[in-house]
N, C-alpha and C positions, 0 to 999 in steps of 0.2 A: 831559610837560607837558600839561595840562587849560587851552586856552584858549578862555576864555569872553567873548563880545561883552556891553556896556552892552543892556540890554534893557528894558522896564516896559508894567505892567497899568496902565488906567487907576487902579486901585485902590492900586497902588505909587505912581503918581505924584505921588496923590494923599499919603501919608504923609509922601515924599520931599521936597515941595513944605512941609506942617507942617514937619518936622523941621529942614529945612536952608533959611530962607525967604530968597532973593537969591541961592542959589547959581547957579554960570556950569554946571552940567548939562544937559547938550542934554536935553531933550525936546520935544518941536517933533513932533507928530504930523503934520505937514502934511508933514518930509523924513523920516520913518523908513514901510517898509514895515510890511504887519500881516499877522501870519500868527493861524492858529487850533490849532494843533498841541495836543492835546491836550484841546481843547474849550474854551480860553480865548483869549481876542485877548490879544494880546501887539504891542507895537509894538517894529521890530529893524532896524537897517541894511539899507538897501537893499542889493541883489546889489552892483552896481559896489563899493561902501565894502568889504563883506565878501570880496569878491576882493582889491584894494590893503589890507587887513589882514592877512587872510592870507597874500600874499605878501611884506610885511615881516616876519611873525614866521618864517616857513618860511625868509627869510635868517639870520634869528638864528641860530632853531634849527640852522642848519649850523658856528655858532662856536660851539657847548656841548659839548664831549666829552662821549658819552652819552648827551646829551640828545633823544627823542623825542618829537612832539606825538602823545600819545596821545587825544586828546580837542576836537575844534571844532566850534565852533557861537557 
């Protein structure tokens, strides 16, 4: 499994915000951390959230025969 966090560029939020207008989509730059990875800001869950995420899929993942997280972030 490939589990990937909610994340957005001012520039995504920006589309996001046209496309879908009144949608319930957190973005609230005030509670999400900002990383630069790559050489863009990027706005992504704070550590605490991405730890209690990860450790409710990492329970799943143990009732999927098979099933491996091969990919988080």
């Amino acid at each position: 499994m490939e589990l990937i966090t909610h994340r957005f560029t001012p520039g995504s939020k920006e589309v996001l915000t046209d496309w879908y207008p009144g949608s319930s989509l957190e973005m609230d730059e005030s509670v999400r951390a900002r990383t630069t990875k790559f050489g863009s800001l990027k706005y992504v869950y704070p550590a605490e959230t991405m730890r209690e995420l990860r450790s409710w899929f990492e329970r799943v993942d143990g009732r999927l025969p098979g099933a491996r997280v091969l990919y988080w972030t």
